[in-house]
C-alpha positions as a Markdown table, in Angstrom:
| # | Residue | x | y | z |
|---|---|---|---|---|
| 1 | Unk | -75.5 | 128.0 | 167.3 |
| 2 | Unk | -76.6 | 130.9 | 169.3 |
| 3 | Unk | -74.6 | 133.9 | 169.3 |
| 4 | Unk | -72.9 | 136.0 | 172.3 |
| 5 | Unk | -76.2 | 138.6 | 171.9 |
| 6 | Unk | -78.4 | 135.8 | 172.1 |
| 7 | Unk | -77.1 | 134.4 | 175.1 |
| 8 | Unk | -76.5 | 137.7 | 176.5 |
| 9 | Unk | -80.1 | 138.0 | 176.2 |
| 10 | Unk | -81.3 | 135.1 | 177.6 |
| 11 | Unk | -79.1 | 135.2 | 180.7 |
| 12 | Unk | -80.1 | 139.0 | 181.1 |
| 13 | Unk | -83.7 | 137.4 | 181.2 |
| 14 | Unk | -83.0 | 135.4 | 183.7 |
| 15 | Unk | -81.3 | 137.8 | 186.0 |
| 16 | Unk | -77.4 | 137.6 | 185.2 |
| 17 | Unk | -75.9 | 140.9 | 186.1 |
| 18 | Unk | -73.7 | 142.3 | 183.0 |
| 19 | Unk | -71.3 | 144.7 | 183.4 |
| 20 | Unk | -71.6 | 145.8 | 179.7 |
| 21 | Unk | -73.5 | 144.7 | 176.1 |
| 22 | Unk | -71.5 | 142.4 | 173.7 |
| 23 | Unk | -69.1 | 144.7 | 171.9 |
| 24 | Unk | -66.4 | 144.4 | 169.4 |
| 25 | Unk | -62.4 | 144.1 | 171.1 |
| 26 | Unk | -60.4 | 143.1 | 168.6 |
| 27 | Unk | -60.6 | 143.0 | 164.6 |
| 28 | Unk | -58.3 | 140.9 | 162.3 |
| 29 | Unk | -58.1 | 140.2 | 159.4 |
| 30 | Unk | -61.7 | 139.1 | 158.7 |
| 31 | Unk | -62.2 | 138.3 | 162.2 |
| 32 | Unk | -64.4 | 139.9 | 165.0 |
| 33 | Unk | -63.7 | 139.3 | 168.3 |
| 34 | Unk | -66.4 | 140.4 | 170.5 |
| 35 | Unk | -67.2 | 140.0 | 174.8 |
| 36 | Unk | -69.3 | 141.0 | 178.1 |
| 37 | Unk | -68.3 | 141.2 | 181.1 |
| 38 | Unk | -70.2 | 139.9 | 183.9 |
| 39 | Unk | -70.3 | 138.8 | 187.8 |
| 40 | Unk | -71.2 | 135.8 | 189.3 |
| 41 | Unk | -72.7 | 134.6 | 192.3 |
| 42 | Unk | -69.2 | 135.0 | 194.1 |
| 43 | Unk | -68.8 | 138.9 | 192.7 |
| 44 | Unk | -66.3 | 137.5 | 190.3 |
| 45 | Unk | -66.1 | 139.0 | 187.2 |
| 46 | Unk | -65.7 | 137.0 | 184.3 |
| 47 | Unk | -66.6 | 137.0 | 180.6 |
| 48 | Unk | -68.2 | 135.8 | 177.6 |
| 49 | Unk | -66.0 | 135.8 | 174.1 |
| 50 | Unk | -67.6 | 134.8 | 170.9 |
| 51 | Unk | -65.0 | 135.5 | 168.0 |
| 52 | Unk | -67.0 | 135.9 | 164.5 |
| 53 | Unk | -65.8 | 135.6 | 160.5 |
| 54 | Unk | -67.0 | 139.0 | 158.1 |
Protein backbone atom coordinates (compact mmCIF):
# COMPACT_ATOMS: atom_id res chain seq x y z
CA UNK A 1 0.00 0.00 0.00
CA UNK A 2 1.39 3.38 -0.86
CA UNK A 3 1.31 6.00 1.68
CA UNK A 4 -0.20 9.72 1.47
CA UNK A 5 3.71 10.97 0.82
CA UNK A 6 4.02 8.54 -1.84
CA UNK A 7 1.08 9.53 -3.57
CA UNK A 8 1.61 13.07 -2.87
CA UNK A 9 4.70 12.55 -4.81
CA UNK A 10 3.68 10.96 -7.60
CA UNK A 11 0.65 13.31 -8.31
CA UNK A 12 3.14 16.32 -7.66
CA UNK A 13 5.08 14.56 -10.55
CA UNK A 14 2.58 14.67 -12.67
CA UNK A 15 1.44 18.12 -12.17
CA UNK A 16 -1.34 18.09 -9.39
CA UNK A 17 -1.26 21.44 -7.69
CA UNK A 18 -1.08 21.00 -3.70
CA UNK A 19 -1.91 23.50 -1.54
CA UNK A 20 0.39 22.06 1.28
CA UNK A 21 2.83 18.73 2.14
CA UNK A 22 1.19 15.76 3.98
CA UNK A 23 1.15 16.85 7.64
CA UNK A 24 -0.05 15.45 10.90
CA UNK A 25 -3.98 16.91 12.05
CA UNK A 26 -4.93 14.92 14.56
CA UNK A 27 -3.17 12.38 17.10
CA UNK A 28 -4.98 9.67 19.21
CA UNK A 29 -4.31 7.42 21.00
CA UNK A 30 -1.77 5.54 18.79
CA UNK A 31 -3.24 7.05 15.83
CA UNK A 32 -1.93 9.68 13.24
CA UNK A 33 -4.11 11.27 11.21
CA UNK A 34 -2.40 13.03 8.47
CA UNK A 35 -3.78 15.27 4.92
CA UNK A 36 -3.05 17.66 1.83
CA UNK A 37 -4.99 19.80 0.47
CA UNK A 38 -5.27 20.17 -3.11
CA UNK A 39 -7.34 21.73 -6.28
CA UNK A 40 -8.74 20.18 -9.05
CA UNK A 41 -9.31 20.83 -12.45
CA UNK A 42 -12.62 22.80 -11.33
CA UNK A 43 -10.46 25.02 -8.59
CA UNK A 44 -12.08 22.91 -6.05
CA UNK A 45 -10.20 22.22 -3.19
CA UNK A 46 -10.28 18.89 -1.76
CA UNK A 47 -8.12 16.55 0.16
CA UNK A 48 -6.16 13.56 0.69
CA UNK A 49 -6.40 11.72 4.41
CA UNK A 50 -4.36 8.80 5.22
CA UNK A 51 -4.82 7.89 9.09
CA UNK A 52 -1.66 5.78 10.31
CA UNK A 53 -1.03 3.29 13.62
CA UNK A 54 2.58 4.30 15.92
Amino acid sequence: MESIKEIYEKLTDEGVTFIDEPHVVAKVGQTETWMTFFHDTEGNTDAFMSEVSV
